[in-house]
mmCIF file of the N, C-alpha and C atoms, coordinates in Angstrom:
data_MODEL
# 
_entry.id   MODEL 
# 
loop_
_atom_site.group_PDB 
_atom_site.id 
_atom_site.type_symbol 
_atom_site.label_atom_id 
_atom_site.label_alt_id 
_atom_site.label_comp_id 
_atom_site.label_asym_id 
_atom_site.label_entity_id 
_atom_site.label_seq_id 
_atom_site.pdbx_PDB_ins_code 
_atom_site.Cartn_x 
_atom_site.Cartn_y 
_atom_site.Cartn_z 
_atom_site.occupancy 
_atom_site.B_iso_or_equiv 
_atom_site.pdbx_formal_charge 
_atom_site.auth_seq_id 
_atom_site.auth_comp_id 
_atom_site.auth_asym_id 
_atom_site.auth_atom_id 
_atom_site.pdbx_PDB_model_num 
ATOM 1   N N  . UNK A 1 1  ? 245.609 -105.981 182.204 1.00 0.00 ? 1  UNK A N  1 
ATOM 2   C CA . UNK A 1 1  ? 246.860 -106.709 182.131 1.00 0.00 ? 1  UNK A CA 1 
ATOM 3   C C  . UNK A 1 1  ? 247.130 -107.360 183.480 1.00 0.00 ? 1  UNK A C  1 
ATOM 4   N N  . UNK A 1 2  ? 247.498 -108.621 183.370 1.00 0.00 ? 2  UNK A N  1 
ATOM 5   C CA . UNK A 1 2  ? 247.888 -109.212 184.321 1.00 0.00 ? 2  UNK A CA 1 
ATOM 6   C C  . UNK A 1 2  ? 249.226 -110.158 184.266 1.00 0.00 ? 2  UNK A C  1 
ATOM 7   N N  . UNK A 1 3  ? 250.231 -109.476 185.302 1.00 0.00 ? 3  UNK A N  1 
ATOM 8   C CA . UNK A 1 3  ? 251.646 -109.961 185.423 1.00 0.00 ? 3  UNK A CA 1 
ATOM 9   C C  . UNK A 1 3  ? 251.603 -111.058 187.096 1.00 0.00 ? 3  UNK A C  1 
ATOM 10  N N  . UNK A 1 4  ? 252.052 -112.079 186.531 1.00 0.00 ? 4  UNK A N  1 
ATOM 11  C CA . UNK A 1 4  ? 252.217 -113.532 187.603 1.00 0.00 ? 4  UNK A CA 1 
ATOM 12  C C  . UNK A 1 4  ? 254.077 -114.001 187.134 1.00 0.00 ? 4  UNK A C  1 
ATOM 13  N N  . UNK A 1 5  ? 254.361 -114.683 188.454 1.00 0.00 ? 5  UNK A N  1 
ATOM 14  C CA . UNK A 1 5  ? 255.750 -115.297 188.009 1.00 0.00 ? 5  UNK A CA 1 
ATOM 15  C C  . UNK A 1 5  ? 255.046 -116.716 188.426 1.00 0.00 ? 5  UNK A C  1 
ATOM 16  N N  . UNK A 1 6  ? 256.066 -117.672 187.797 1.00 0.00 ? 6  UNK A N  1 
ATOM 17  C CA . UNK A 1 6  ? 255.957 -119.022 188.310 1.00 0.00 ? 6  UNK A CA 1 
ATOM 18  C C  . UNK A 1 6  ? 257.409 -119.520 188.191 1.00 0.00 ? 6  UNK A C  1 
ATOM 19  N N  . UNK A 1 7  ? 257.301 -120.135 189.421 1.00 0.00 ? 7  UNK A N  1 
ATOM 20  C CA . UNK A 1 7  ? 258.745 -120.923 189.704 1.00 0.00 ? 7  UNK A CA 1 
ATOM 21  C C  . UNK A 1 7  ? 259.231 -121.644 189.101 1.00 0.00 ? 7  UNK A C  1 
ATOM 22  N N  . UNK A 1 8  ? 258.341 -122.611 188.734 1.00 0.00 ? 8  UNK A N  1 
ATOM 23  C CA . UNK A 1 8  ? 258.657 -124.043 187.977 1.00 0.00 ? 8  UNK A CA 1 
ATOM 24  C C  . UNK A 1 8  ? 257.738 -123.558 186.504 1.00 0.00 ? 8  UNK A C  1 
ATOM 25  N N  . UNK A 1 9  ? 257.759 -124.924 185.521 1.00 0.00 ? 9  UNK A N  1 
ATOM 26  C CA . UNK A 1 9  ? 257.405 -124.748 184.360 1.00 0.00 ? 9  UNK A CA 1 
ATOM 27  C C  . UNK A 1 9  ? 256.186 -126.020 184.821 1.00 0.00 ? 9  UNK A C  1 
ATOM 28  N N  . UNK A 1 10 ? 254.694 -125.460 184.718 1.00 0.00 ? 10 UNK A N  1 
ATOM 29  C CA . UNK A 1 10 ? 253.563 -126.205 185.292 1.00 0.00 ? 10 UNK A CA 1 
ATOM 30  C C  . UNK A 1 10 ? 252.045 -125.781 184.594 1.00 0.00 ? 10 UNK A C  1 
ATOM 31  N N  . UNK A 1 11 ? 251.510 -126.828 184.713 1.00 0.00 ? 11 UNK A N  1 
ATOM 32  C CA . UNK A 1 11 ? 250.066 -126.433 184.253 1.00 0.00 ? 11 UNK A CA 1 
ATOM 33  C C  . UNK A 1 11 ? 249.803 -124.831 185.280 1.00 0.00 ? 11 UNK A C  1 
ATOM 34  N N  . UNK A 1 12 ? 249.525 -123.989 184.897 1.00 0.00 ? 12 UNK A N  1 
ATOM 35  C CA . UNK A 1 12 ? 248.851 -123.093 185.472 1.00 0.00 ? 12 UNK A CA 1 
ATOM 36  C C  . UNK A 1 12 ? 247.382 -122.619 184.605 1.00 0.00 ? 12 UNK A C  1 
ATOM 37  N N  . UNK A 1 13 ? 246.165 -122.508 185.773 1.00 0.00 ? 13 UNK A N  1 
ATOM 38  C CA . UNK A 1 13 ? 244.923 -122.287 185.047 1.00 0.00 ? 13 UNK A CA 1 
ATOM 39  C C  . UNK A 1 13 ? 244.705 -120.589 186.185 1.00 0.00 ? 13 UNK A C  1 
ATOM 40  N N  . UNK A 1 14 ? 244.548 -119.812 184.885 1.00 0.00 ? 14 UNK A N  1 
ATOM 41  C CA . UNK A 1 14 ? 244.187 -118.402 185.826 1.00 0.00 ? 14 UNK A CA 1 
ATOM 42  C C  . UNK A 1 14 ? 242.793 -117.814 185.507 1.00 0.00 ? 14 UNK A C  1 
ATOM 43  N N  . UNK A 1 15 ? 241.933 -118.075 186.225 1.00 0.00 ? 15 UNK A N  1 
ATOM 44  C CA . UNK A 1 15 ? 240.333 -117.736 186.223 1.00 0.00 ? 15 UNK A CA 1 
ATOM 45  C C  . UNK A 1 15 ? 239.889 -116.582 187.105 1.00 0.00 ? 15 UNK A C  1 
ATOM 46  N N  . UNK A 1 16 ? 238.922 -115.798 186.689 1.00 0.00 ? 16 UNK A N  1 
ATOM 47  C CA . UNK A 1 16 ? 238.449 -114.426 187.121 1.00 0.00 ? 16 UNK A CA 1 
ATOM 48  C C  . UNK A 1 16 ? 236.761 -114.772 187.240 1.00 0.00 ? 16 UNK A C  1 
ATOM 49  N N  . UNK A 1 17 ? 236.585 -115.024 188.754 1.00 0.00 ? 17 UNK A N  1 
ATOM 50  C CA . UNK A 1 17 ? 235.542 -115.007 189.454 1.00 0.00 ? 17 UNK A CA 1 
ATOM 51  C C  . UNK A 1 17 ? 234.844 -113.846 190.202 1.00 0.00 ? 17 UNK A C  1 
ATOM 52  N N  . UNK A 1 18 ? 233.377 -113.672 189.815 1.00 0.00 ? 18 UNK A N  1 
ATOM 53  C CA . UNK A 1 18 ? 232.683 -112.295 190.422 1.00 0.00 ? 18 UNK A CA 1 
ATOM 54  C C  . UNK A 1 18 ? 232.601 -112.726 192.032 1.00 0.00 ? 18 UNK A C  1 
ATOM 55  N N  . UNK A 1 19 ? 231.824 -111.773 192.304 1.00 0.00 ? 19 UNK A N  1 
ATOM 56  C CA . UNK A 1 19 ? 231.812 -111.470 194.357 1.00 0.00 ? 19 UNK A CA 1 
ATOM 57  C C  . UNK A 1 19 ? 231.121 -112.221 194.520 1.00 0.00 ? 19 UNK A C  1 
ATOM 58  N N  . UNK A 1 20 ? 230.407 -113.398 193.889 1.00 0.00 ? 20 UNK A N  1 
ATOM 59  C CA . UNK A 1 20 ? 229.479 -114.578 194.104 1.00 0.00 ? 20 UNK A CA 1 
ATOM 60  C C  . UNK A 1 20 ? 230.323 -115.982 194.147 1.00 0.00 ? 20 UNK A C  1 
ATOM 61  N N  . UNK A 1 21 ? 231.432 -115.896 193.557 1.00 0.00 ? 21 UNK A N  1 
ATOM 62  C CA . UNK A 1 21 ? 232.273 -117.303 193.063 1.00 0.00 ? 21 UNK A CA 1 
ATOM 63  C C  . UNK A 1 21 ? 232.030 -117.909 191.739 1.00 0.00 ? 21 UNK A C  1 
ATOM 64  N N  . UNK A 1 22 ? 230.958 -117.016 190.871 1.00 0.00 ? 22 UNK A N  1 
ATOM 65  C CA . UNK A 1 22 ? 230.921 -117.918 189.780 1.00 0.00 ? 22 UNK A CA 1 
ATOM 66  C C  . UNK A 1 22 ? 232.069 -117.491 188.911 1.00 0.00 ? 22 UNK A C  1 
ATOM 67  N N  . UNK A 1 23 ? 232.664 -118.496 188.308 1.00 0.00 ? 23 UNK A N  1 
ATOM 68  C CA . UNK A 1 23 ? 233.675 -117.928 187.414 1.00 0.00 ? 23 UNK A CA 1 
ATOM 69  C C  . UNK A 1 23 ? 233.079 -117.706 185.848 1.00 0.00 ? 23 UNK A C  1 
ATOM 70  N N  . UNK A 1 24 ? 233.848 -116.221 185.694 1.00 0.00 ? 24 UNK A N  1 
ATOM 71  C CA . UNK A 1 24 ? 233.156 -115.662 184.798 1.00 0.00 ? 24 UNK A CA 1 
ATOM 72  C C  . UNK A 1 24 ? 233.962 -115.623 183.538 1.00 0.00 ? 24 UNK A C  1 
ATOM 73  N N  . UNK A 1 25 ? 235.439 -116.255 183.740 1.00 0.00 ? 25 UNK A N  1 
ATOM 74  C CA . UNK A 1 25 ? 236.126 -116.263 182.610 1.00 0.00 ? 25 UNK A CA 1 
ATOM 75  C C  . UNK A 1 25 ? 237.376 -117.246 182.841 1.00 0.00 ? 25 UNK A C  1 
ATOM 76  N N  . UNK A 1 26 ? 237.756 -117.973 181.810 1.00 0.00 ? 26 UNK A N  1 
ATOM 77  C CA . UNK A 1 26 ? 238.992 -118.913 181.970 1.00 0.00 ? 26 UNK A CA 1 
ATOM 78  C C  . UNK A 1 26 ? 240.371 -118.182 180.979 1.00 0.00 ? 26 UNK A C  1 
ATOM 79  N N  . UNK A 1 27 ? 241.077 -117.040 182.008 1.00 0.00 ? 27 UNK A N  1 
ATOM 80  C CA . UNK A 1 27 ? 242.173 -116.516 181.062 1.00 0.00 ? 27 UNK A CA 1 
ATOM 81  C C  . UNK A 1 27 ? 243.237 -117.756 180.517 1.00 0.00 ? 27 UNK A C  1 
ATOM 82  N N  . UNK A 1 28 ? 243.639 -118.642 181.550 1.00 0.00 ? 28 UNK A N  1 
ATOM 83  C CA . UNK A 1 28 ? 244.753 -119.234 181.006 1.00 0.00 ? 28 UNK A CA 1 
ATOM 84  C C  . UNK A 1 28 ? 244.329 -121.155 181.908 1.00 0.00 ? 28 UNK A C  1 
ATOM 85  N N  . UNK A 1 29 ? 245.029 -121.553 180.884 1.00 0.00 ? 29 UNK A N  1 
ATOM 86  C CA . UNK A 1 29 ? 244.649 -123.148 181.611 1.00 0.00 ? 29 UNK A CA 1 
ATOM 87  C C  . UNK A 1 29 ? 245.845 -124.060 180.577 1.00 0.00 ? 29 UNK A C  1 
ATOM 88  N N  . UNK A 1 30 ? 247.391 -123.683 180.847 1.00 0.00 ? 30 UNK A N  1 
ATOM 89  C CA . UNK A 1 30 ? 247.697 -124.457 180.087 1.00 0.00 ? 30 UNK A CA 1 
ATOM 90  C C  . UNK A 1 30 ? 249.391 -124.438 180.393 1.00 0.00 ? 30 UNK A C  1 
ATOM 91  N N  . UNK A 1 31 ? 250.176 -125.538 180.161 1.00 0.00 ? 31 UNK A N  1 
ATOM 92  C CA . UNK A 1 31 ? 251.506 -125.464 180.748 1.00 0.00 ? 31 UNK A CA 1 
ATOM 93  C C  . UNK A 1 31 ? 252.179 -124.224 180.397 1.00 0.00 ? 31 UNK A C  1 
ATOM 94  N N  . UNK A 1 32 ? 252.679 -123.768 181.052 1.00 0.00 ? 32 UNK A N  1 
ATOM 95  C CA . UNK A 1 32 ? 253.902 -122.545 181.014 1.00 0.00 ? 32 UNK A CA 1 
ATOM 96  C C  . UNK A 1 32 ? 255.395 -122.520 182.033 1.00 0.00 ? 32 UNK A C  1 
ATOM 97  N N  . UNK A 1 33 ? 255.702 -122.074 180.927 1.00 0.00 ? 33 UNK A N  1 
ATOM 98  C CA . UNK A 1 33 ? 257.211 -121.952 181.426 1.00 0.00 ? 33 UNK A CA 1 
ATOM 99  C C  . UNK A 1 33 ? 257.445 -121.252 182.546 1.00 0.00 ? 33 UNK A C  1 
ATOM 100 N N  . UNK A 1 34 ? 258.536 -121.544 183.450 1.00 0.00 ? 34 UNK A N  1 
ATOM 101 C CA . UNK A 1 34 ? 259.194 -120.564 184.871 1.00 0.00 ? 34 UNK A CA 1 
ATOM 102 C C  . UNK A 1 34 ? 259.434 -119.027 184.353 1.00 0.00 ? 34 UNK A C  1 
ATOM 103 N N  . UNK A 1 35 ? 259.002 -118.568 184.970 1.00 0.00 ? 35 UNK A N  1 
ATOM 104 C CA . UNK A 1 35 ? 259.500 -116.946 184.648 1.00 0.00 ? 35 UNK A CA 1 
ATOM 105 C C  . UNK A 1 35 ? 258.361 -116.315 184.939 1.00 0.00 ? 35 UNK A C  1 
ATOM 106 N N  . UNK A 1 36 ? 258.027 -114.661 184.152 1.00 0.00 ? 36 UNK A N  1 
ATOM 107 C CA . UNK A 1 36 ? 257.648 -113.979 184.397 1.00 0.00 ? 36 UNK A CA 1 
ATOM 108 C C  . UNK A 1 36 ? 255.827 -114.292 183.148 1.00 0.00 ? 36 UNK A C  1 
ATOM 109 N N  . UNK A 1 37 ? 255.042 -113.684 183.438 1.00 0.00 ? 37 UNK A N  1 
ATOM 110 C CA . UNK A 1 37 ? 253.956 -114.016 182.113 1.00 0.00 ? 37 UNK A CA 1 
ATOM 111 C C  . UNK A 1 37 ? 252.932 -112.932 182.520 1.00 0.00 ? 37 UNK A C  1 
ATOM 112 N N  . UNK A 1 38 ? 252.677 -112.953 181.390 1.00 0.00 ? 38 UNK A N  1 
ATOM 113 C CA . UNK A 1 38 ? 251.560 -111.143 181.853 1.00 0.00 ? 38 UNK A CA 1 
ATOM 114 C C  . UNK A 1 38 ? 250.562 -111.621 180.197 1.00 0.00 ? 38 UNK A C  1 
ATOM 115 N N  . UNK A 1 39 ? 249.727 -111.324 180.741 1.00 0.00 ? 39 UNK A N  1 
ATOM 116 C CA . UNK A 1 39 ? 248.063 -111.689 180.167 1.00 0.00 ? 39 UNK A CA 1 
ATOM 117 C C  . UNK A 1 39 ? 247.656 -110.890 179.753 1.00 0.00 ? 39 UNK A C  1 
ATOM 118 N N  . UNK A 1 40 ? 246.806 -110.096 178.848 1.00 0.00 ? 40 UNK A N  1 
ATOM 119 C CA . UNK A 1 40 ? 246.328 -109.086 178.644 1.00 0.00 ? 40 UNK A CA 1 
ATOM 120 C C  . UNK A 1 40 ? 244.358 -109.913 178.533 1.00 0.00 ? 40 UNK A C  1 
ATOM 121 N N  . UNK A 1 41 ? 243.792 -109.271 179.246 1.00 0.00 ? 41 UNK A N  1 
ATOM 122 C CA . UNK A 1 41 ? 242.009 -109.772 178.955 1.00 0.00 ? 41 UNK A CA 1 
ATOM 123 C C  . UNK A 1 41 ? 241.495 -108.558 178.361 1.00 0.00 ? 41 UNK A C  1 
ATOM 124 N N  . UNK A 1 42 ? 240.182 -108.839 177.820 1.00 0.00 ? 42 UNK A N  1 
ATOM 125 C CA . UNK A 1 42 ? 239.619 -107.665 177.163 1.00 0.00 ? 42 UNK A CA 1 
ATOM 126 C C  . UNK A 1 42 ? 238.088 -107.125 178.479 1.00 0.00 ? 42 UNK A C  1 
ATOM 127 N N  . UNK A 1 43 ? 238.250 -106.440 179.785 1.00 0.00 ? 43 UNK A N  1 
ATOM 128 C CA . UNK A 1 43 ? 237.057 -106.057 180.518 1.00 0.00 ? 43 UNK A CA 1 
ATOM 129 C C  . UNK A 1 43 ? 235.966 -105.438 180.487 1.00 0.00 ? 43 UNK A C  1 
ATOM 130 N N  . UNK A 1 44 ? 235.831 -105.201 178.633 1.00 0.00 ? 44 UNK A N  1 
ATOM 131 C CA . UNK A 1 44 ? 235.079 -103.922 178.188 1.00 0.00 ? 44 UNK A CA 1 
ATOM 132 C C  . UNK A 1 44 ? 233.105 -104.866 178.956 1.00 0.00 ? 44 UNK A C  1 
ATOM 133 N N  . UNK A 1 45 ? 233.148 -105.704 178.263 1.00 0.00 ? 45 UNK A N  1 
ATOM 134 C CA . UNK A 1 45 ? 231.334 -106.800 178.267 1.00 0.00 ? 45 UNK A CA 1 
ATOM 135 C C  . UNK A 1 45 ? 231.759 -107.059 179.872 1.00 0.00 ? 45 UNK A C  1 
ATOM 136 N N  . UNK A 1 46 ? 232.333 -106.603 180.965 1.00 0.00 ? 46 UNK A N  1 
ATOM 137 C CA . UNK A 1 46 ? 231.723 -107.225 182.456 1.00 0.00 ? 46 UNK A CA 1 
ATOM 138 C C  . UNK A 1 46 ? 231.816 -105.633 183.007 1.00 0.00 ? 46 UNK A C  1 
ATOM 139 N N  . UNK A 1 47 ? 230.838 -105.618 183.498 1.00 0.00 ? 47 UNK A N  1 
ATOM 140 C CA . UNK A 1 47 ? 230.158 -104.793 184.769 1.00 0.00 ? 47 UNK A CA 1 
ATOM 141 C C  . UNK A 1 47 ? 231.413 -104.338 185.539 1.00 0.00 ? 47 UNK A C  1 
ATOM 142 N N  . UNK A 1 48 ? 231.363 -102.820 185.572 1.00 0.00 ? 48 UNK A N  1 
ATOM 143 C CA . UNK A 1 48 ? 232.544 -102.314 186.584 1.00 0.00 ? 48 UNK A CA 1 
ATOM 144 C C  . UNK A 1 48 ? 232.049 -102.870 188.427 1.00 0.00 ? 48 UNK A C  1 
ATOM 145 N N  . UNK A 1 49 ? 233.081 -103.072 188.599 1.00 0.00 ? 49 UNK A N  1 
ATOM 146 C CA . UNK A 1 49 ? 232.881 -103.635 190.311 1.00 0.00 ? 49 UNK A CA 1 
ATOM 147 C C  . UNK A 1 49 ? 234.329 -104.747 190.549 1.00 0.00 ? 49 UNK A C  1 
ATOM 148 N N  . UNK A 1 50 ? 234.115 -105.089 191.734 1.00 0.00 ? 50 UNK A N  1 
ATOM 149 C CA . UNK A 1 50 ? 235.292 -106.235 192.168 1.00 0.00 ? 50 UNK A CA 1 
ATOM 150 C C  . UNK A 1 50 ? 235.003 -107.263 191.695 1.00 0.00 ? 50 UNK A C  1 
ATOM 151 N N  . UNK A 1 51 ? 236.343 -108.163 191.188 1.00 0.00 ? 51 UNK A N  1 
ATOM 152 C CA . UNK A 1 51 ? 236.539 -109.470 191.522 1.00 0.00 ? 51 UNK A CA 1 
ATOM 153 C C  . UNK A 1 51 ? 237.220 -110.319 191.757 1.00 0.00 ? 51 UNK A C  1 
ATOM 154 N N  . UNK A 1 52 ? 237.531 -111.637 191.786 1.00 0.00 ? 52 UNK A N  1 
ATOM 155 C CA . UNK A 1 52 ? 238.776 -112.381 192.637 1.00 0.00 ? 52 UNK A CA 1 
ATOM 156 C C  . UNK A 1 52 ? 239.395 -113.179 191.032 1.00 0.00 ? 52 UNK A C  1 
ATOM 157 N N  . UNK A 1 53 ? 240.425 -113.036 190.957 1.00 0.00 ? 53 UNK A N  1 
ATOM 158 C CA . UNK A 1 53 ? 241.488 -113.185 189.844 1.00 0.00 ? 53 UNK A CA 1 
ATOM 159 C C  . UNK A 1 53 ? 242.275 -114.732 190.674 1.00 0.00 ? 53 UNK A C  1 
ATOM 160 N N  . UNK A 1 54 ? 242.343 -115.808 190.402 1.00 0.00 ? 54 UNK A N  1 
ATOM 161 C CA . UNK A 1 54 ? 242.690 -117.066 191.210 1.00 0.00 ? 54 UNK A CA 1 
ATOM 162 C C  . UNK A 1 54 ? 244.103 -117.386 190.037 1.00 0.00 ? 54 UNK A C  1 
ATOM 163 N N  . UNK A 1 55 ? 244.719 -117.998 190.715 1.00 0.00 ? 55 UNK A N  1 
ATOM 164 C CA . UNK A 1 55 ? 246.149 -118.698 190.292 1.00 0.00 ? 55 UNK A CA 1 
ATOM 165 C C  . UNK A 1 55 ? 246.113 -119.760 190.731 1.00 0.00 ? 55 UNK A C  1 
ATOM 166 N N  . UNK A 1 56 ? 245.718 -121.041 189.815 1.00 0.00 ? 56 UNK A N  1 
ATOM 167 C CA . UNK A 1 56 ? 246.224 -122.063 190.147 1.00 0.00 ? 56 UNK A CA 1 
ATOM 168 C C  . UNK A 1 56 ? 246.760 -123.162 189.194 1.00 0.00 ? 56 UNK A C  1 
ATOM 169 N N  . UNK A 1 57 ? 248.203 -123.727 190.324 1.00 0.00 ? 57 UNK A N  1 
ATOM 170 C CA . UNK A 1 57 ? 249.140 -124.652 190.188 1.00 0.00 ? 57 UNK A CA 1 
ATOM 171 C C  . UNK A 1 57 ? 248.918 -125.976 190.661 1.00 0.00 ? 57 UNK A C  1 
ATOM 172 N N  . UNK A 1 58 ? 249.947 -126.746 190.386 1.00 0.00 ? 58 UNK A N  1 
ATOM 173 C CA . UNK A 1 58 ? 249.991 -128.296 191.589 1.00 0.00 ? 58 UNK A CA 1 
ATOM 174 C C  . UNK A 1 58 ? 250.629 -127.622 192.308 1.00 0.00 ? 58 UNK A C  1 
ATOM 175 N N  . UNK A 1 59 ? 251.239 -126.521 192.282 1.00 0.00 ? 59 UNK A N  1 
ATOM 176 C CA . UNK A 1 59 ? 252.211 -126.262 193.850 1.00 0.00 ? 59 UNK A CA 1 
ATOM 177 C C  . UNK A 1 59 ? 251.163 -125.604 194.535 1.00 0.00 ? 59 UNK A C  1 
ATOM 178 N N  . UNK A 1 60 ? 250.142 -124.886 194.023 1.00 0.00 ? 60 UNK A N  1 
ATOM 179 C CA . UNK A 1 60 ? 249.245 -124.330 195.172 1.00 0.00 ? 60 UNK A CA 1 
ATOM 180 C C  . UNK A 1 60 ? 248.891 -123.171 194.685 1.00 0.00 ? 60 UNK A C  1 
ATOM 181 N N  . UNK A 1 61 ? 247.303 -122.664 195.207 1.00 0.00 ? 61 UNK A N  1 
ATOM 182 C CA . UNK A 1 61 ? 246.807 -121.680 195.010 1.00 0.00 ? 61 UNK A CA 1 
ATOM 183 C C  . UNK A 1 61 ? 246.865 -120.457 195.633 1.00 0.00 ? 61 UNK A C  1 
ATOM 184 N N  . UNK A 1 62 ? 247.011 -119.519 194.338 1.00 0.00 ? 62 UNK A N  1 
ATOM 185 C CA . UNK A 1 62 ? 246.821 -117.905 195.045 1.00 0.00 ? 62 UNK A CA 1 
ATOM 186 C C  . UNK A 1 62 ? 245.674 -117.021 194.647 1.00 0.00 ? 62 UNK A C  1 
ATOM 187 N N  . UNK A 1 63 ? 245.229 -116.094 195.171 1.00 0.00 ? 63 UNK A N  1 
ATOM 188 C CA . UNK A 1 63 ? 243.978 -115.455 194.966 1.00 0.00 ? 63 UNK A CA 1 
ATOM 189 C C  . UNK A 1 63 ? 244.260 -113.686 195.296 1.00 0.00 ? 63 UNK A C  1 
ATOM 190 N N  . UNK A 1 64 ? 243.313 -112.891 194.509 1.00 0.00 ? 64 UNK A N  1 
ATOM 191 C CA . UNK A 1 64 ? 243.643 -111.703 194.262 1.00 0.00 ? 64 UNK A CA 1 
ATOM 192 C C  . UNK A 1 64 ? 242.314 -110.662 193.909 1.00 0.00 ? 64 UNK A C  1 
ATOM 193 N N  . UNK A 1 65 ? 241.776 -109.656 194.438 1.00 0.00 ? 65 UNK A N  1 
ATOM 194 C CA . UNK A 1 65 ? 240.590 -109.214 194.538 1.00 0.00 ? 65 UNK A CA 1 
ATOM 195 C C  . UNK A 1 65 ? 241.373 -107.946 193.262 1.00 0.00 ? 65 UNK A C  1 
ATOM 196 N N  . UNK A 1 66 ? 240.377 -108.034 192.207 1.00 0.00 ? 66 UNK A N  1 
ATOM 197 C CA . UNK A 1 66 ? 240.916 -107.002 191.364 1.00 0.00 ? 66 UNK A CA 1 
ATOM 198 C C  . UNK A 1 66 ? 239.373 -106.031 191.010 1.00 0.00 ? 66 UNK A C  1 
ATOM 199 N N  . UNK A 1 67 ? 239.946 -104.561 191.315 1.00 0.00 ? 67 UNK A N  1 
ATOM 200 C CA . UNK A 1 67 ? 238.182 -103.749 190.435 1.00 0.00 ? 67 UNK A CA 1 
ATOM 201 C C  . UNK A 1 67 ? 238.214 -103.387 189.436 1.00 0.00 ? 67 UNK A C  1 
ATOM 202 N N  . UNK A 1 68 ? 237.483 -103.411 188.855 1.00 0.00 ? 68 UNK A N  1 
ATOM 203 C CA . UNK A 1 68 ? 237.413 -103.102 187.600 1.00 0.00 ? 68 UNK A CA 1 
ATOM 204 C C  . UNK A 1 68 ? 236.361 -102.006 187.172 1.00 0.00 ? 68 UNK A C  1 
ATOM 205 N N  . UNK A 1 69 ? 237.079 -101.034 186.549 1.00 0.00 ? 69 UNK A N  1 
ATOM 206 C CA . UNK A 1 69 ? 236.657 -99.969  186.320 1.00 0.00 ? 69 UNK A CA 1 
ATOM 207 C C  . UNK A 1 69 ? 236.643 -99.074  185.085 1.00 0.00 ? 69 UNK A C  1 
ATOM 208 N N  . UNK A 1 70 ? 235.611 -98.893  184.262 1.00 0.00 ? 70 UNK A N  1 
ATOM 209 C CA . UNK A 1 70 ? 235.309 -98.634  182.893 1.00 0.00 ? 70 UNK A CA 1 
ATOM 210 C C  . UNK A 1 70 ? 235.896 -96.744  182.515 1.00 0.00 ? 70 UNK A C  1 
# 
């Protein structure tokens, strides 16, 4: 599960990249409303270990090292 706020109501695309940069999954890529939004992904088919969870807006990007663990 993954909980993000956004300020404004904006394209947001939220992608989950391994410790290499390839992105390994496209959770969200699509306008949403201001407020609060929480994602649920399914991590069972990727390999327990770290990876970087990215947030991005036109207002700007954030980034987030998440592990994942079976």
């Amino acid at each position: 599960t993954c909980n993000y706020t956004l300020g404004t109501g904006e394209v947001a695309r939220l992608e989950l990249f391994n410790m290499l940069g390839q992105s390994i999954a496209v959770l969200a890529d699509e306008f949403q409303s201001a407020g609060l939004h929480q994602l649920n992904y399914n991590v069972a088919g990727l390999a327990e270990g770290m990876y970087y969870l990215r947030l991005s807006t036109r207002s700007g990007t954030v980034s987030t090292v998440v592990n994942i663990a079976h």
